[in-house]
PDB file of N, CA, C and O in Angstrom:
ATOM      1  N   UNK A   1     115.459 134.691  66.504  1.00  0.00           N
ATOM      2  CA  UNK A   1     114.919 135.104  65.222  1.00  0.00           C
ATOM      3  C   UNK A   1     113.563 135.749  65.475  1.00  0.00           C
ATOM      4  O   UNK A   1     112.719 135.190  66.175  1.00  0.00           O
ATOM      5  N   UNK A   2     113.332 137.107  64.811  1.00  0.00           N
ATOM      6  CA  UNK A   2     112.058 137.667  64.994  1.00  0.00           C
ATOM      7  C   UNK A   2     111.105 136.761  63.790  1.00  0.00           C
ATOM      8  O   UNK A   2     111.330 136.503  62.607  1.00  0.00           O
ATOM      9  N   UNK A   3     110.136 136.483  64.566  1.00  0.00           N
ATOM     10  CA  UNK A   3     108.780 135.519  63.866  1.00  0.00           C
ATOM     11  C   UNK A   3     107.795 136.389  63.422  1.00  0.00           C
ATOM     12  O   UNK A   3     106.817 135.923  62.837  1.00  0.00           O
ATOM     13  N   UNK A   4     107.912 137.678  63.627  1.00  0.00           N
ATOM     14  CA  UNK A   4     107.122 138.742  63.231  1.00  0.00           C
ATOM     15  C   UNK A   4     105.818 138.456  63.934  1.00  0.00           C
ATOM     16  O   UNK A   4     104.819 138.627  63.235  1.00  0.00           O
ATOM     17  N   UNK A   5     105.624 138.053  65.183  1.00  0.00           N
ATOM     18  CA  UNK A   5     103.974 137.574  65.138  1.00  0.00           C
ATOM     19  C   UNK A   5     103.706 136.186  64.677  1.00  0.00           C
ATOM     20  O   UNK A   5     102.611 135.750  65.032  1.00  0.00           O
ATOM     21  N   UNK A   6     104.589 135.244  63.838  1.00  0.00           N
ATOM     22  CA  UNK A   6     104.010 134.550  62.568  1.00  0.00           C
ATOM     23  C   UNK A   6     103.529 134.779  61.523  1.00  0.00           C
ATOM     24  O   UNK A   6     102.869 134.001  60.834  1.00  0.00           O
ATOM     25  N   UNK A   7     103.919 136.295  61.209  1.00  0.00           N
ATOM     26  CA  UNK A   7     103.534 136.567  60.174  1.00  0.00           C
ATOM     27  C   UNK A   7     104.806 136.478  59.044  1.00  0.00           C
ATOM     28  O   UNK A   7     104.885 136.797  57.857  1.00  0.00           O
ATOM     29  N   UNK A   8     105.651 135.950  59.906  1.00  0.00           N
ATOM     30  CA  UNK A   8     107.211 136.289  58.785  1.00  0.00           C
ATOM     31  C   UNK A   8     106.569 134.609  57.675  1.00  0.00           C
ATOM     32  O   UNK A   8     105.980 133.575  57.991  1.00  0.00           O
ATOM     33  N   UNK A   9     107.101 135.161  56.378  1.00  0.00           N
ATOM     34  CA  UNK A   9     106.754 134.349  55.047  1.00  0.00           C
ATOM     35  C   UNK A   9     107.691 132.712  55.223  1.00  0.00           C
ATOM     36  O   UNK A   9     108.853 132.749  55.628  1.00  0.00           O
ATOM     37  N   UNK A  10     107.153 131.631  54.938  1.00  0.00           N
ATOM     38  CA  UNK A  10     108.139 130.896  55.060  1.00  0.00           C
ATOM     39  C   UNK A  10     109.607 131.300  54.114  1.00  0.00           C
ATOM     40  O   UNK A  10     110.772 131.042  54.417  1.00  0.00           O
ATOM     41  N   UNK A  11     109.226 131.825  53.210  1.00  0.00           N
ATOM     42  CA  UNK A  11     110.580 132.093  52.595  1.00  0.00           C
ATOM     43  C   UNK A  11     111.342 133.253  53.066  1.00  0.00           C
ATOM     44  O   UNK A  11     112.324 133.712  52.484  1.00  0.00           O
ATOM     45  N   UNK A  12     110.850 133.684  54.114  1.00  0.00           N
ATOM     46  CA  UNK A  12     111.743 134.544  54.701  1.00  0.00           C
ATOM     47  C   UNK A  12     112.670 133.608  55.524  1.00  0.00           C
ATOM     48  O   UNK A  12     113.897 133.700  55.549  1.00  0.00           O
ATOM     49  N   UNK A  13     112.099 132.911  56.036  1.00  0.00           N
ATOM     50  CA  UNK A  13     112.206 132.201  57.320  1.00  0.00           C
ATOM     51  C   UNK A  13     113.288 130.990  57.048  1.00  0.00           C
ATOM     52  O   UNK A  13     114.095 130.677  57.923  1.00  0.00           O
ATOM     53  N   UNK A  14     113.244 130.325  55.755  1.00  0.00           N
ATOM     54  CA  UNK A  14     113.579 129.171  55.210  1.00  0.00           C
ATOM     55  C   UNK A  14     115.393 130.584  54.204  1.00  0.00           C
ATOM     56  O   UNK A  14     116.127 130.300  53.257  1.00  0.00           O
ATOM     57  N   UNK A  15     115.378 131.053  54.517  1.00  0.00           N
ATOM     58  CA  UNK A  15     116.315 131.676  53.907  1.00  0.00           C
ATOM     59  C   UNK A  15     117.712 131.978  54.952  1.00  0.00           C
ATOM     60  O   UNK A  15     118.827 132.385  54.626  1.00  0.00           O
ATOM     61  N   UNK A  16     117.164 131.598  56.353  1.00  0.00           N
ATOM     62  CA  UNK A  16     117.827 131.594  57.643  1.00  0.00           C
ATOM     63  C   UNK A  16     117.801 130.041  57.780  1.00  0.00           C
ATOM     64  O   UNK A  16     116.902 129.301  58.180  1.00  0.00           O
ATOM     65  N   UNK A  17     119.545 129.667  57.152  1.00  0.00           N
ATOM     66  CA  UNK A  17     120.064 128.329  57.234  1.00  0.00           C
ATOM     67  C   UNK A  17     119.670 127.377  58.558  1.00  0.00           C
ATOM     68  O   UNK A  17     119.288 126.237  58.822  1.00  0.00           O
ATOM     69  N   UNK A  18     119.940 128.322  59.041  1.00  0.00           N
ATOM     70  CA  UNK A  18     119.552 126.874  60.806  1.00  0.00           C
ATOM     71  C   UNK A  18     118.420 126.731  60.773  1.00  0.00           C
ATOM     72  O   UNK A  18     118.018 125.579  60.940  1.00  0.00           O
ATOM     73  N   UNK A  19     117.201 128.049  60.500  1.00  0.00           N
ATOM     74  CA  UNK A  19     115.999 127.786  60.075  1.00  0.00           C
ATOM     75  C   UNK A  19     115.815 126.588  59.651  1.00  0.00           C
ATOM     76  O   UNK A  19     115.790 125.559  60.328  1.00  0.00           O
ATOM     77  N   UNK A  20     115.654 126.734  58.260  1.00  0.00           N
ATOM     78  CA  UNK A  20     115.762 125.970  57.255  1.00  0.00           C
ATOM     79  C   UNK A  20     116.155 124.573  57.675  1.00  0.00           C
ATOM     80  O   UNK A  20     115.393 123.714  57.232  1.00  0.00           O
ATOM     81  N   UNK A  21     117.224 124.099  58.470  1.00  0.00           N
ATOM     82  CA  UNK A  21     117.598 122.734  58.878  1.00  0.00           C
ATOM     83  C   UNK A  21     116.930 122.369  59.808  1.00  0.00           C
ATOM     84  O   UNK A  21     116.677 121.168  59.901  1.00  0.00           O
ATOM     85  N   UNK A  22     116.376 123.414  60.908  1.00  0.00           N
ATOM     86  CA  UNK A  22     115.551 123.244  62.150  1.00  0.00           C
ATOM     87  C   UNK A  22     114.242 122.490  61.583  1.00  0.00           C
ATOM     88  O   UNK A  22     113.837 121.366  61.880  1.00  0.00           O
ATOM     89  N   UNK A  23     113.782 123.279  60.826  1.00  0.00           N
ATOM     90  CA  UNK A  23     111.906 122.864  59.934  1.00  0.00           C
ATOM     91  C   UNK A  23     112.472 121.515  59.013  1.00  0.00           C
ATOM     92  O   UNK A  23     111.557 120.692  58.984  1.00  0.00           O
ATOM     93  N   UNK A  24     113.436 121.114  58.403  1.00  0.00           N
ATOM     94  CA  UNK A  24     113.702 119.538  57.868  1.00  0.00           C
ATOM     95  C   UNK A  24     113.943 118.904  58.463  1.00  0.00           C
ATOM     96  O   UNK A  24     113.761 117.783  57.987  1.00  0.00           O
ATOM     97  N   UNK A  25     114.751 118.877  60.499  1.00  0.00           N
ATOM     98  CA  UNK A  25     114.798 117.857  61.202  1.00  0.00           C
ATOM     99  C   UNK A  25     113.505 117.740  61.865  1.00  0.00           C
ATOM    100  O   UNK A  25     113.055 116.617  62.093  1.00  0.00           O
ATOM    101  N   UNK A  26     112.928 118.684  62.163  1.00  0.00           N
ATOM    102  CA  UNK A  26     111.529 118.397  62.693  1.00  0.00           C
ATOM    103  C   UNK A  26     110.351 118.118  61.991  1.00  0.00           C
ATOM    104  O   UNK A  26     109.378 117.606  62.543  1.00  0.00           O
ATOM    105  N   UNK A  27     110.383 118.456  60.677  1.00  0.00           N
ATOM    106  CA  UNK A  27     109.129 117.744  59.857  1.00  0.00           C
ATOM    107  C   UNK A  27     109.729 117.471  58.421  1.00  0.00           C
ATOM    108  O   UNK A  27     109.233 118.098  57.485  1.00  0.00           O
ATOM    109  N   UNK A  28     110.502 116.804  58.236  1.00  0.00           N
ATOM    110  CA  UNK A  28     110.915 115.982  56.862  1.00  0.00           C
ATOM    111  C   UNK A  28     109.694 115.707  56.068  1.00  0.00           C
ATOM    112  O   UNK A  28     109.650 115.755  54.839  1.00  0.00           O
ATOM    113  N   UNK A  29     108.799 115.443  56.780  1.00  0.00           N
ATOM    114  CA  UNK A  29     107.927 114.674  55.380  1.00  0.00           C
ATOM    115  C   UNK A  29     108.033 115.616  54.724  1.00  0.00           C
ATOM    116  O   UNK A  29     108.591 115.459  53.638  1.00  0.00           O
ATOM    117  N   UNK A  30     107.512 117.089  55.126  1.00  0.00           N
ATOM    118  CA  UNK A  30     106.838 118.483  54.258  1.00  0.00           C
ATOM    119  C   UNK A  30     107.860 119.641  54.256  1.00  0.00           C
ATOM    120  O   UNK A  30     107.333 120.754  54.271  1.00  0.00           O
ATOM    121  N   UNK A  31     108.971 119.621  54.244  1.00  0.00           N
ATOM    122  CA  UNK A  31     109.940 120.285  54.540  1.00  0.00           C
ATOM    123  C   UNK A  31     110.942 119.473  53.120  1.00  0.00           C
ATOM    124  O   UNK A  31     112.152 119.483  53.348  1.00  0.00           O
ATOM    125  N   UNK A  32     110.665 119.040  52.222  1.00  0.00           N
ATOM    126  CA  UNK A  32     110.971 118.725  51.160  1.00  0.00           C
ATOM    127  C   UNK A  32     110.885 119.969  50.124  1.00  0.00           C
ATOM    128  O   UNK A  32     109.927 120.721  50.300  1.00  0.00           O
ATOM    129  N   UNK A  33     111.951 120.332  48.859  1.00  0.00           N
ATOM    130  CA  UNK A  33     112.148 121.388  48.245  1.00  0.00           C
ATOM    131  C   UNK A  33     110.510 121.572  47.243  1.00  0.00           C
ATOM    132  O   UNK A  33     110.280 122.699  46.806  1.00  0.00           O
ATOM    133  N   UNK A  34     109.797 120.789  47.040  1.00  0.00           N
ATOM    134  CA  UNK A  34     108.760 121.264  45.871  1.00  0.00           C
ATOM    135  C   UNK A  34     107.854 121.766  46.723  1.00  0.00           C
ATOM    136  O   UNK A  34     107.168 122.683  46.269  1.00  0.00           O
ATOM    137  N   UNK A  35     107.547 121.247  48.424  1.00  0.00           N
ATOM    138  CA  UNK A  35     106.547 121.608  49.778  1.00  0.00           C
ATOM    139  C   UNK A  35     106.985 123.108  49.853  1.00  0.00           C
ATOM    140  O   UNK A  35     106.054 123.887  49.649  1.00  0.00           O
ATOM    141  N   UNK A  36     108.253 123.706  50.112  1.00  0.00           N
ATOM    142  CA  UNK A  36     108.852 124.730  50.401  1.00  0.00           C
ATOM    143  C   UNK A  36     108.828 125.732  49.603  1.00  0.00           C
ATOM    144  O   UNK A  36     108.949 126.929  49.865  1.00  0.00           O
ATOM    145  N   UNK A  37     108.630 125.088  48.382  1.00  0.00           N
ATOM    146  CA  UNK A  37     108.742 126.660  47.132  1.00  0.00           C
ATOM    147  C   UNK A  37     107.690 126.925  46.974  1.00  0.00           C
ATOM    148  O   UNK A  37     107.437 128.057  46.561  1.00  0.00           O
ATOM    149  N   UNK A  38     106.488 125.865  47.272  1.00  0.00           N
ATOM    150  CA  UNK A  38     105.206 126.500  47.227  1.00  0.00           C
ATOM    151  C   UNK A  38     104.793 127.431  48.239  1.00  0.00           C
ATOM    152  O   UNK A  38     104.266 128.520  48.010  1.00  0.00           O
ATOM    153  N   UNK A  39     105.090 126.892  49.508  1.00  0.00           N
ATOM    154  CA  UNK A  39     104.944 127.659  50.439  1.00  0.00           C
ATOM    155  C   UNK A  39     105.481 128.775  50.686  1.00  0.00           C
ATOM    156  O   UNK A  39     104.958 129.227  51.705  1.00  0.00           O
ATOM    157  N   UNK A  40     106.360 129.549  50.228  1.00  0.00           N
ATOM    158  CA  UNK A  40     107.470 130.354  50.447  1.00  0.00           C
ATOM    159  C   UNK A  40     106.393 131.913  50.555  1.00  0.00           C
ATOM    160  O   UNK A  40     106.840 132.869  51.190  1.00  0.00           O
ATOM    161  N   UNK A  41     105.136 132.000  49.948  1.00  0.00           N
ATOM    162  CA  UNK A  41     105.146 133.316  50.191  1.00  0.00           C
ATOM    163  C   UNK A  41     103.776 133.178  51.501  1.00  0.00           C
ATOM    164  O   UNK A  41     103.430 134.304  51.858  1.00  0.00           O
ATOM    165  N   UNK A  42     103.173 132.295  52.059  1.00  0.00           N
ATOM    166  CA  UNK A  42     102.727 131.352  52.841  1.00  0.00           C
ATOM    167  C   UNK A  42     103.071 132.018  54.249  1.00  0.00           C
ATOM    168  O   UNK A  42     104.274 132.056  54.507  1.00  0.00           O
ATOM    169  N   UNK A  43     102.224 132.534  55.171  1.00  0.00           N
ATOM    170  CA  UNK A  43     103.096 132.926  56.526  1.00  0.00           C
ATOM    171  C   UNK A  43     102.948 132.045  57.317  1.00  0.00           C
ATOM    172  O   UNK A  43     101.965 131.307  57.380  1.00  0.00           O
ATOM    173  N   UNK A  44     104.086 132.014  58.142  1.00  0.00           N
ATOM    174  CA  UNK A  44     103.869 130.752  59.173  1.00  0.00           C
ATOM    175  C   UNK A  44     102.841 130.869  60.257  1.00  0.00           C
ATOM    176  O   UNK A  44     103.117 130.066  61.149  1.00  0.00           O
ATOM    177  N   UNK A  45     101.949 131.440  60.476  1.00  0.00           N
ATOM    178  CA  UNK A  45     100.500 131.552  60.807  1.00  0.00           C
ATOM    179  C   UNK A  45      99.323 130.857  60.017  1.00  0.00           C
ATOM    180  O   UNK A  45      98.288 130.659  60.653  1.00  0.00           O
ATOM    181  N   UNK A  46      99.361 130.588  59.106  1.00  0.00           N
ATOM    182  CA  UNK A  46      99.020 130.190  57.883  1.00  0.00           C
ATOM    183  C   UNK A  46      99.453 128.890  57.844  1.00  0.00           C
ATOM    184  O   UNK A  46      98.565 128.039  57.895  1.00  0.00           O
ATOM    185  N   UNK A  47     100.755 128.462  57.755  1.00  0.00           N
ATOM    186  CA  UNK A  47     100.812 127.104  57.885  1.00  0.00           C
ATOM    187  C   UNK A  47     100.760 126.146  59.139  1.00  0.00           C
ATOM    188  O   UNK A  47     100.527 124.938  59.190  1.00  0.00           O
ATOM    189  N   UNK A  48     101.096 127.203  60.295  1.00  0.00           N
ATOM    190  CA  UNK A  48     100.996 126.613  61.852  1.00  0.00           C
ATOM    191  C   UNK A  48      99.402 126.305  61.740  1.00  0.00           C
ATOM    192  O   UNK A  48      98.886 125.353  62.325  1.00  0.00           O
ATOM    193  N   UNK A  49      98.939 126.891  61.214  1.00  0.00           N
ATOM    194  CA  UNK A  49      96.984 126.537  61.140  1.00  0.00           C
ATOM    195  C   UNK A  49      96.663 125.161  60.227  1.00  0.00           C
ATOM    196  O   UNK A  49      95.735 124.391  60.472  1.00  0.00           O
ATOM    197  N   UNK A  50      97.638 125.010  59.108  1.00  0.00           N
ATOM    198  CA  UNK A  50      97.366 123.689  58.668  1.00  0.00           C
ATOM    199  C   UNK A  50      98.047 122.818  59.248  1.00  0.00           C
ATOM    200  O   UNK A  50      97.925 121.729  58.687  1.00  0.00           O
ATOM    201  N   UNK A  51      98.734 122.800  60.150  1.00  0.00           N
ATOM    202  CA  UNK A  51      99.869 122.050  60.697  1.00  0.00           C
ATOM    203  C   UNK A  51      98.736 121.420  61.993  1.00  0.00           C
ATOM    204  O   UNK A  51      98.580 120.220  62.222  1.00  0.00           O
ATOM    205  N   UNK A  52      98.169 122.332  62.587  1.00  0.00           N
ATOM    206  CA  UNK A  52      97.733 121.467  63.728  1.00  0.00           C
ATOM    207  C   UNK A  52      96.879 120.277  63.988  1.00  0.00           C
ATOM    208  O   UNK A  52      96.559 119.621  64.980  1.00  0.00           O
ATOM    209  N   UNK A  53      96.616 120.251  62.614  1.00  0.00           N
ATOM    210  CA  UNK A  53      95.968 118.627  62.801  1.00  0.00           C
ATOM    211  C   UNK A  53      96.835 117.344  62.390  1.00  0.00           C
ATOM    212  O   UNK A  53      96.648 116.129  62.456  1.00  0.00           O
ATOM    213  N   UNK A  54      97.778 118.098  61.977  1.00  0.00           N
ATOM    214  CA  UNK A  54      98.785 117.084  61.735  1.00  0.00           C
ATOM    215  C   UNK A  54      99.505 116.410  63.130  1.00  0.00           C
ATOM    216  O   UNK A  54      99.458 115.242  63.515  1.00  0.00           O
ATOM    217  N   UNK A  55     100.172 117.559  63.725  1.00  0.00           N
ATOM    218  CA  UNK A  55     101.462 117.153  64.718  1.00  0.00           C
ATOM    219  C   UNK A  55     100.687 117.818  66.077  1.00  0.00           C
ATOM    220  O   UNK A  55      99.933 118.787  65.993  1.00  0.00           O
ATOM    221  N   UNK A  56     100.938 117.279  67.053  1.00  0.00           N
ATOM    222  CA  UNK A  56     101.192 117.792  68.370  1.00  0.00           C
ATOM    223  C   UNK A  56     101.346 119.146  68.410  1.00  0.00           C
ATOM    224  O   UNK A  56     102.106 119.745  67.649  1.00  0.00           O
ATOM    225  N   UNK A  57     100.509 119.801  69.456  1.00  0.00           N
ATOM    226  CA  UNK A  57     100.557 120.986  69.690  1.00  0.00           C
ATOM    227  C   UNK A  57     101.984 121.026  70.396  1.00  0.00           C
ATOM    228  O   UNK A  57     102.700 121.854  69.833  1.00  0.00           O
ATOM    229  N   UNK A  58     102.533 120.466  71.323  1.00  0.00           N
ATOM    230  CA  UNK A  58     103.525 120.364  72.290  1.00  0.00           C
ATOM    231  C   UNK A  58     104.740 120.667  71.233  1.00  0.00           C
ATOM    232  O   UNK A  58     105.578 121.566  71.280  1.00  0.00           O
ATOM    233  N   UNK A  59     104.569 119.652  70.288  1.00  0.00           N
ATOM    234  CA  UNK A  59     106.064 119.769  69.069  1.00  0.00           C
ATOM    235  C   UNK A  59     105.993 120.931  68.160  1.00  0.00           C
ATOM    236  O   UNK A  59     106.827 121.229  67.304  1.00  0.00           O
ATOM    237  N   UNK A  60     104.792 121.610  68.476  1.00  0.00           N
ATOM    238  CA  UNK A  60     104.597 123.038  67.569  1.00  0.00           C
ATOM    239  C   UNK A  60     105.116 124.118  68.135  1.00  0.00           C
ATOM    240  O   UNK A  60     105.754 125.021  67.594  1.00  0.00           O
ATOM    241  N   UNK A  61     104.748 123.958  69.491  1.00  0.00           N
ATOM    242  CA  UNK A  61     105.645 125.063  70.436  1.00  0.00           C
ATOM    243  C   UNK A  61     106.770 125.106  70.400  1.00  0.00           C
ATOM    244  O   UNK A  61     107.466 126.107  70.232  1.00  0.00           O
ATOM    245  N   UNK A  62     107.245 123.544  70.619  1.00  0.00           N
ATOM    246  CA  UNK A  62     108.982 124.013  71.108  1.00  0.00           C
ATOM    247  C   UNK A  62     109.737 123.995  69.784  1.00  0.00           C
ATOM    248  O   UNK A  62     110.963 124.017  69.673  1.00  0.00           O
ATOM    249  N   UNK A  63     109.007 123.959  68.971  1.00  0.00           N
ATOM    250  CA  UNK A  63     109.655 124.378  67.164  1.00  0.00           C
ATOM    251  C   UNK A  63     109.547 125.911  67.327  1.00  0.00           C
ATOM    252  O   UNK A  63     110.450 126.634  66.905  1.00  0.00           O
ATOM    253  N   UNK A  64     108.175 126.540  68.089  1.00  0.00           N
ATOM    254  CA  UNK A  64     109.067 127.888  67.997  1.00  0.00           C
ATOM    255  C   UNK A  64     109.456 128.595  68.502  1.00  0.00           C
ATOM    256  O   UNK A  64     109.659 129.767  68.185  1.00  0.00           O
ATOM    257  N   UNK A  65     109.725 127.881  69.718  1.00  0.00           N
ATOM    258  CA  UNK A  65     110.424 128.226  70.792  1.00  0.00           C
ATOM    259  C   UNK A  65     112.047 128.674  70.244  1.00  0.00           C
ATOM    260  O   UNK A  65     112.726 129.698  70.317  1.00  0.00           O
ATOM    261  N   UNK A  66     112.208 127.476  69.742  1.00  0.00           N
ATOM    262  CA  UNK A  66     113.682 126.634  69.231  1.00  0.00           C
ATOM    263  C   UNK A  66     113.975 127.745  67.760  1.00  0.00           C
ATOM    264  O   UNK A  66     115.136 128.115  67.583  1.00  0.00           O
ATOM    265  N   UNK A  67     113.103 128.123  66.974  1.00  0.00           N
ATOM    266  CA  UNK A  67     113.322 129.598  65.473  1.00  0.00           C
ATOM    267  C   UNK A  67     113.324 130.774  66.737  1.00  0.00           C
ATOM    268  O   UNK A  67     114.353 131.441  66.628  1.00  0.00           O
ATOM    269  N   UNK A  68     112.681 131.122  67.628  1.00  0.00           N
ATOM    270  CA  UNK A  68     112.510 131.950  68.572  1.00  0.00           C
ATOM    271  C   UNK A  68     114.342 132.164  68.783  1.00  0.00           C
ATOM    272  O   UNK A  68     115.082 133.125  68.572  1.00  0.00           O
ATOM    273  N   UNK A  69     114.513 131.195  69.137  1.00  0.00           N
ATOM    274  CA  UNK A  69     115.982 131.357  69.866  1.00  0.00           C
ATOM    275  C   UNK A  69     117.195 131.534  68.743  1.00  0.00           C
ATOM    276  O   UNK A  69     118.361 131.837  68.994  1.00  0.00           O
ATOM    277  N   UNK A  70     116.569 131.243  67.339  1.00  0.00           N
ATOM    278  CA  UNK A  70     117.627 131.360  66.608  1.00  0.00           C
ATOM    279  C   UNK A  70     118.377 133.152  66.200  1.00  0.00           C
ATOM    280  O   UNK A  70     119.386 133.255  65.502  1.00  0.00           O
TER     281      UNK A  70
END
């Protein structure tokens, strides 16, 4: 899957089903439908930046490693 940079929108991104299941097995808490519709016009540069104080850099990579390959 092209990530555009990280600039692709989560709702671009979340519109590509395996996507979409990939980002709810790996972060359920925030990967819930009211988290997602807000975020949708949100680029994943943008949220990888609020994300890193949350989770592991290590589990950030191979998440996009893993949309990378989709």
């Amino acid at each position: 899957m092209d990530l555009q940079n990280n600039e692709i929108t989560i709702g671009a991104l979340i519109s590509n089903g395996a996507a979409k299941a990939l980002l709810k097995k790996e972060f359920p808490e925030v990967a819930n439908p009211l988290m997602l519709q807000m975020a949708k016009k949100m680029t994943l540069a943008s949220v990888l930046n609020l994300a890193r104080d949350r989770y592991p850099q290590e589990k950030i990579q191979r998440v996009l490693l893993e949309l990378q390959a989709l």
